[in-house]
C-alpha positions as CSV (number, residue, x, y, z in Angstrom):
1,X,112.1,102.4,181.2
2,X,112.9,102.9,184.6
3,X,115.8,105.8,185.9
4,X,117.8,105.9,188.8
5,X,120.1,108.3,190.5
6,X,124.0,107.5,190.0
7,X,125.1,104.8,192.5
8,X,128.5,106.7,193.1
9,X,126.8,109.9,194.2
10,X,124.4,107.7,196.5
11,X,127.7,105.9,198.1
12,X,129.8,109.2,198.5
13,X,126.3,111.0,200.1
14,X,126.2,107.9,202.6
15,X,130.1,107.8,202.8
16,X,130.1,111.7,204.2
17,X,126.9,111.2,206.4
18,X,129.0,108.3,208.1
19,X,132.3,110.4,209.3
20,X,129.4,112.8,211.0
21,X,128.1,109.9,212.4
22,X,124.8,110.4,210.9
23,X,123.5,106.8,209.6
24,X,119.9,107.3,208.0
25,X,117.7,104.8,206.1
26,X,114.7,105.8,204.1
27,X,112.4,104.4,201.5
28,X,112.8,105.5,197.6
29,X,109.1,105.5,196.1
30,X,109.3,104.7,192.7
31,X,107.0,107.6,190.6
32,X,106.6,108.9,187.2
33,X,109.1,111.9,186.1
34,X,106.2,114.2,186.2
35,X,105.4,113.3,190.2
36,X,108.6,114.6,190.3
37,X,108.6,117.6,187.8
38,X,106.4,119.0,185.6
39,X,106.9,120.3,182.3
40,X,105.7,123.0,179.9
41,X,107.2,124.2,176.4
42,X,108.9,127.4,177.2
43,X,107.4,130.5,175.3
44,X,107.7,132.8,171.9
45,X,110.4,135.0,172.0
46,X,112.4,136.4,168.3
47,X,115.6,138.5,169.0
48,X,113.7,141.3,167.8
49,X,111.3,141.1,170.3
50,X,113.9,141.1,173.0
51,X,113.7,144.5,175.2
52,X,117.2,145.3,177.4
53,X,116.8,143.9,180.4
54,X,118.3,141.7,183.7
55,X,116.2,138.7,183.0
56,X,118.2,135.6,181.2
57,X,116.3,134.0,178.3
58,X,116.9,130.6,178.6
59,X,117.1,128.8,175.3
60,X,118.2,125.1,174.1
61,X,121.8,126.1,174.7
62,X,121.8,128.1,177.6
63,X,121.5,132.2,178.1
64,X,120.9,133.3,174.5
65,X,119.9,136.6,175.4
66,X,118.4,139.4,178.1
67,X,114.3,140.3,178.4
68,X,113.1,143.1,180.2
69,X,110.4,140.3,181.5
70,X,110.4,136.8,183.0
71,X,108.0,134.5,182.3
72,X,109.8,131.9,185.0
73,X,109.9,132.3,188.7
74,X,113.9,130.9,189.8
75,X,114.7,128.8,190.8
76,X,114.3,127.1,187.8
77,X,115.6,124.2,185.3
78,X,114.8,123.8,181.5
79,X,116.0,121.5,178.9
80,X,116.5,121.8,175.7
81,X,113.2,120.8,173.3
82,X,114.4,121.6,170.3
83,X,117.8,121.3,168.5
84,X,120.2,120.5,171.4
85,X,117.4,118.3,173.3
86,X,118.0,117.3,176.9
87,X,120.8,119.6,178.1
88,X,119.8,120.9,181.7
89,X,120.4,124.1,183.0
90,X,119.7,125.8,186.2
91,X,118.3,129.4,186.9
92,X,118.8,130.7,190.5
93,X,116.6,133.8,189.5
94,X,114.0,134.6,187.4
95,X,113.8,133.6,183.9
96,X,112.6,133.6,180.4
97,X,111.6,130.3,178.8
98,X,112.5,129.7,175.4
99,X,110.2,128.0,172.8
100,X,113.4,125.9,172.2
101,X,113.4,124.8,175.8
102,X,111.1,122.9,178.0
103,X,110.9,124.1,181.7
104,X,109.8,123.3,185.3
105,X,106.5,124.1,185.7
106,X,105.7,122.7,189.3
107,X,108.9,120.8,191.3
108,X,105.8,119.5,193.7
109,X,107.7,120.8,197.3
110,X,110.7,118.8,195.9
111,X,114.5,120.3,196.3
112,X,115.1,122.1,193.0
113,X,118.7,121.4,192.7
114,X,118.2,117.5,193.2
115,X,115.9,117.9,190.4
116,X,118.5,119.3,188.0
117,X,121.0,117.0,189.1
118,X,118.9,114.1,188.4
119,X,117.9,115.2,185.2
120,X,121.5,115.7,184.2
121,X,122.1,111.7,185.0
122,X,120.4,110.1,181.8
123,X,120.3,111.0,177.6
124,X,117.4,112.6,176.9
125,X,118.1,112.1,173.4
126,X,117.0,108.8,172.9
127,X,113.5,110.0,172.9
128,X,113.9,112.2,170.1
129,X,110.4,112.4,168.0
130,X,112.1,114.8,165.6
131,X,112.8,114.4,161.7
132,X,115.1,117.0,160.4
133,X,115.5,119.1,163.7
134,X,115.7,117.1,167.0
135,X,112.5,117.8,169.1
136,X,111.3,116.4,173.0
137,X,108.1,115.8,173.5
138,X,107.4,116.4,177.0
139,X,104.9,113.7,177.1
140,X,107.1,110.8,175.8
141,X,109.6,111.5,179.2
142,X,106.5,112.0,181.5
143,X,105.7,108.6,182.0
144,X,109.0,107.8,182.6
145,X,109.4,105.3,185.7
146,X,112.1,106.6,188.4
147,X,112.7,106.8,192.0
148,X,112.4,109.6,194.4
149,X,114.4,109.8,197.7
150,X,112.4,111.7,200.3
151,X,112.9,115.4,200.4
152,X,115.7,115.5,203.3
153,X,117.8,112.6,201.5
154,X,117.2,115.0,198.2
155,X,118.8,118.0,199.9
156,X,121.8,115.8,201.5
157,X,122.5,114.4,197.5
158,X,122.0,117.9,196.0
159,X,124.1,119.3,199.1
160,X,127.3,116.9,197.7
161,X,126.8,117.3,194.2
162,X,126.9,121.4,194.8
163,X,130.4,121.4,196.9
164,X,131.8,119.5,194.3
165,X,130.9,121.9,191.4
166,X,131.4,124.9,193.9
167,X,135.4,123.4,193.6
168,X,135.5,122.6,190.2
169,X,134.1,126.3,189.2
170,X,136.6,127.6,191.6
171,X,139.6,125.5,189.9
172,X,138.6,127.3,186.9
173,X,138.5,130.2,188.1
174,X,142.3,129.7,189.1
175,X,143.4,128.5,185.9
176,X,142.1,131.8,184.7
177,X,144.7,133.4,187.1
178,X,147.3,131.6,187.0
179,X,147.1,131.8,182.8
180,X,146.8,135.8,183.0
181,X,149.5,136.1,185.2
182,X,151.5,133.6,182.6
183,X,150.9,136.1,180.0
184,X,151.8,139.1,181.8
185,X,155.2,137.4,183.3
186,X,155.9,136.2,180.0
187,X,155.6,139.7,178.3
188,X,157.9,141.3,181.1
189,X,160.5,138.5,181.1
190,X,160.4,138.0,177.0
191,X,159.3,141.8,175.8
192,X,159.9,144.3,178.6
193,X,162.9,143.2,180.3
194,X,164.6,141.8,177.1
195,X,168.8,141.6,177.3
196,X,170.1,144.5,174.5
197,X,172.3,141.0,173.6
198,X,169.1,139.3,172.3
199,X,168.5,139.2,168.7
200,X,165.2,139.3,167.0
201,X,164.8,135.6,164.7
202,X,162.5,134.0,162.4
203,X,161.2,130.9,163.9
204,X,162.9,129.2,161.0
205,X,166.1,130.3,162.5
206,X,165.5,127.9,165.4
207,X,164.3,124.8,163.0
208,X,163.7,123.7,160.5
209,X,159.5,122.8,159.9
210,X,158.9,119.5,157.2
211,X,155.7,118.1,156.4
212,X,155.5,115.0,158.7
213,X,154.5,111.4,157.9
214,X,151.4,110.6,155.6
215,X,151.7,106.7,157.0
216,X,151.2,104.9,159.9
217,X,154.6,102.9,161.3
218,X,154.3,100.3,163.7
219,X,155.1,101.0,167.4
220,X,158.4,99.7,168.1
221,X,160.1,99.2,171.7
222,X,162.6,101.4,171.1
223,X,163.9,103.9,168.4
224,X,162.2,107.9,167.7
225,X,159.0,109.2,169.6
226,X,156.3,109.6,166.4
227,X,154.8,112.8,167.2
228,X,150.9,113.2,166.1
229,X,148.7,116.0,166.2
230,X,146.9,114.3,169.1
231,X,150.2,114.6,171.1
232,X,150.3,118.7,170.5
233,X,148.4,121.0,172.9
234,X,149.0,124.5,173.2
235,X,152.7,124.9,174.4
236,X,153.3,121.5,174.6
237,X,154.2,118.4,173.3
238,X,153.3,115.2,174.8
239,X,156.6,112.8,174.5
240,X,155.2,110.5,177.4
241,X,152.6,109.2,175.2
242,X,154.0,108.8,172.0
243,X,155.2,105.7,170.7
244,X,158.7,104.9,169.7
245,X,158.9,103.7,165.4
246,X,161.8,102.0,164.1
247,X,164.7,104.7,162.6
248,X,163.9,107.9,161.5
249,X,166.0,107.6,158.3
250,X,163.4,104.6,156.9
251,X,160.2,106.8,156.7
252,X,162.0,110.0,155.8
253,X,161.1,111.8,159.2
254,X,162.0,115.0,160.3
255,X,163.8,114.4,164.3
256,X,163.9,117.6,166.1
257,X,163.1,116.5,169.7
258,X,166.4,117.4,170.7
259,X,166.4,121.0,169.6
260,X,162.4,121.2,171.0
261,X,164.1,119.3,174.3
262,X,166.8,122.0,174.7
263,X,163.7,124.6,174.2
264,X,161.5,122.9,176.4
265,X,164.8,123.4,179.3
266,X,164.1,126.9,178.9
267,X,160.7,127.4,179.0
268,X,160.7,124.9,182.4
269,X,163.3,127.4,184.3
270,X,160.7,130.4,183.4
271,X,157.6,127.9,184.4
272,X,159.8,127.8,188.0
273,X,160.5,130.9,188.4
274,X,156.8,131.7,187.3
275,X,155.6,129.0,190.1
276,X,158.2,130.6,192.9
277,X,156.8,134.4,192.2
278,X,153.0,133.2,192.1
279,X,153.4,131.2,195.7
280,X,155.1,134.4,197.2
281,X,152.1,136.1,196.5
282,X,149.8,133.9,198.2
């Protein structure tokens, strides 16, 4: 079996070296994966045997845990051996290996974060030589055949790959804002700064909540939006996808989209106001 690196990260790599003006052209060789990086089984470690401490212990999953010692110099990569097999993760500092995990022993000179980014580009899976718990055997994906770029086209690939999760960590990191502020608008507007006109209400009060259909109509081209669970999210409801069904009245449905519509009004001119309040700030 023979691995390669994406195409589309190779063509947006050459794509941002062009609008610098920067053409190269260099020779893949085509190595084993352990010319590349070498693996070892990670090492013993029970959660009673863990001491407090700043060192991550890097098991099948991820962190599972905090050692007083490291048994890995960062930066690092291991993959999960046993249980979840495969799954890459990256270490920037130092590092305990978990039995569960196999790690980088030697990267051989070659750029660290390529590495991990390569190894995150195919399904270790498939060599599962486990029964009842799933188990890699670092010599089965050893002798796997891929190709190496040299080491300054492996920085320029791991260079691209990095911005792009730098942006996507920081998106995240802005959903988490913009949902805290959310929370704390909604608790002034809705709990703090309530009218004395407002009445407390069951949410029965609003509507009325039936047990929806147990069938499957056929999508019609016109009629009511069937609404699925795979349409609900949390605070909202997905019409745009739904399908229309024939009338309501045939199947015994419960129609409430208009009363959910009028709600839905509501909760936009708060989502505005919210929006308005949050780009003053910036």
């Amino acid at each position: 079996m023979k691995i390669e690196f994406p195409r589309r990260v190779l063509a947006e790599t050459q794509r941002r070296r062009e609008r610098r003006g920067v053409v190269v052209v260099s020779e893949w060789k085509e190595c084993k994966l352990q010319e590349l990086a070498l693996f070892q089984r990670g090492h013993d470690l029970s959660k009673a045997e863990m001491k407090d401490g700043a060192f991550p212990v890097a098991g099948s999953n991820g962190v599972i845990g905090y050692h007083n010692i490291a048994s890995t110099k960062g930066p690092g990569i291991t993959i999960g051996r046993s249980g979840n097999i495969g799954t890459p993760h990256f270490y920037k500092t130092d590092f305990w290996a978990h039995n569960t995990v196999l790690y980088v022993k030697d990267f051989y000179s070659n750029d660290e974060k390529y590495v991990y980014y390569f190894l995150t580009s195919f399904d270790f899976k498939s060599f599962n030589a486990g029964s009842a718990v799933p188990t890699l055997n670092r010599n089965h994906i050893h002798e796997l055949l891929i190709k190496v770029p040299p080491l300054h086209e492996q920085k320029a690939i791991a260079g691209v790959l990095s911005s792009l999760d730098d942006k996507i960590d920081l998106l995240h990191r802005q959903n988490k804002t913009l949902d805290a502020m959310a929370k704390t608008l909604f608790r002034q507007w809705f709990v703090e700064e309530a009218s004395e006109d407002w009445e407390e209400v069951v949410i029965t009060d609003l509507f009325e909540i039936k047990d929806g259909t147990h069938d499957s109509p056929k999508p019609k081209e016109y009629g009511k939006k069937l609404i699925t669970s795979k349409y609900l999210s949390e605070n909202k409801i997905d019409f745009n996808n739904a399908y229309y069904i024939s009338e309501v009245e045939e199947h015994g449905y419960v129609y409430f989209a208009t009363e959910l519509r009028e709600v839905s009004a509501s909760y936009d001119y708060y989502a505005e106001r919210f929006i308005d309040e949050y780009n003053e700030l910036q």
